[in-house]
C-alpha positions as CSV (number, residue, x, y, z in Angstrom):
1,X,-23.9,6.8,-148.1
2,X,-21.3,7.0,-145.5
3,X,-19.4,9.4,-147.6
4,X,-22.5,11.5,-148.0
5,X,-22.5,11.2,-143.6
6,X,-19.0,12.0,-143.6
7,X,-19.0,15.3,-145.8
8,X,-22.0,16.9,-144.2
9,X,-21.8,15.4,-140.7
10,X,-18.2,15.4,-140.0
11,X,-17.3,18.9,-139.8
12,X,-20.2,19.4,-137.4
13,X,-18.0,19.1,-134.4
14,X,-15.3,21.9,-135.5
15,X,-18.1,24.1,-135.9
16,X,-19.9,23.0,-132.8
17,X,-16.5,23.8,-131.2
18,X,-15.4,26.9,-132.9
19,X,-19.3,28.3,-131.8
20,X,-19.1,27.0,-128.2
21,X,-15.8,28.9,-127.7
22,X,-16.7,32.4,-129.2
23,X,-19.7,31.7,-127.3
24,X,-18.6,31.8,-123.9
25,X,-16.8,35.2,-125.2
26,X,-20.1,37.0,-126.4
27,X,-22.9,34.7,-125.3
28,X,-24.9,32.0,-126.8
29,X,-27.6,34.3,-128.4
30,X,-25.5,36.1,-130.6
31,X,-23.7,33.1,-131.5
32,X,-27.6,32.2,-132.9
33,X,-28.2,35.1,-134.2
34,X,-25.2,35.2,-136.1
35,X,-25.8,31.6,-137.2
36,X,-29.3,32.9,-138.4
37,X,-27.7,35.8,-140.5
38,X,-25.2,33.5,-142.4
39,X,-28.0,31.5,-143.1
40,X,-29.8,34.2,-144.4
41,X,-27.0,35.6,-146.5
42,X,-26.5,32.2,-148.0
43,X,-29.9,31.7,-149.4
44,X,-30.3,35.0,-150.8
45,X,-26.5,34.6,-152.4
46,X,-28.1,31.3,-153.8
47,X,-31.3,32.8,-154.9
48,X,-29.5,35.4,-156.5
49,X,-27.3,33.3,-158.6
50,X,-30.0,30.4,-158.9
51,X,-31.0,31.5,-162.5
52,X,-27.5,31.3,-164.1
53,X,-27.1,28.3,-162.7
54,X,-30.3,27.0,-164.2
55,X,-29.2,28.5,-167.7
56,X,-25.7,26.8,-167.0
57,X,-27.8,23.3,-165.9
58,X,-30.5,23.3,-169.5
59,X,-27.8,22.2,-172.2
60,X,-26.6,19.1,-169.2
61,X,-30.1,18.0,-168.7
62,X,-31.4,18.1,-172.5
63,X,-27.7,16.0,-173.3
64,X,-28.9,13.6,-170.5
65,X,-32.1,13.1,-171.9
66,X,-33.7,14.9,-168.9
67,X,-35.6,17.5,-170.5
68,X,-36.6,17.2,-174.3
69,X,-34.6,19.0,-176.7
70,X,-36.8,22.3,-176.7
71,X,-38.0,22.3,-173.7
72,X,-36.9,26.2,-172.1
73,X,-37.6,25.0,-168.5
74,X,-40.1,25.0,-166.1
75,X,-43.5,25.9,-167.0
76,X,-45.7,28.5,-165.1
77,X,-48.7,28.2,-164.5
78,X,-49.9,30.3,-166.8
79,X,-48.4,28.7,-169.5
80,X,-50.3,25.6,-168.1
81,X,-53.4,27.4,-167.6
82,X,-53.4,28.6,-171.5
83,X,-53.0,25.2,-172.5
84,X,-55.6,23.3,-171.4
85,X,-58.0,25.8,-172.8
């Protein structure tokens, strides 16, 4: 766990400093919004890529004994829907 601490919550204070610095150049709010926007770039570069990495994911899981063998991933609810009737 303290590696888990470490990773995430050790780098915090080089960012903290890196933003409080180019903050007192252009001001704290576009410090945050810039923060926002990276944010925002990152989760639509993750939610692009998110179904290759679920394709790249399937063969781990089914060798794991995760999923069964022909399982082809999450169901909708459709498919759920459809069978139960």
């Amino acid at each position: 766990m303290i590696l888990f601490t470490l990773a995430f919550m050790g780098i915090m204070p080089l960012g903290i400093l890196l933003a409080g610095s180019v903050a007192s150049v252009i001001g704290a709010p576009a410090i945050l919004a810039i923060g926002g926007g990276v944010c925002i770039l990152a989760a639509l570069v993750f939610a692009s890529q998110l179904g290759k990495i679920r394709k790249s994911i399937h063969p781990i899981y089914v060798r794991l004994g995760i999923l069964p063998a022909g399982s082809a991933g999450i169901p909708t609810v459709a498919q759920l829907t459809a069978s139960k009737e």
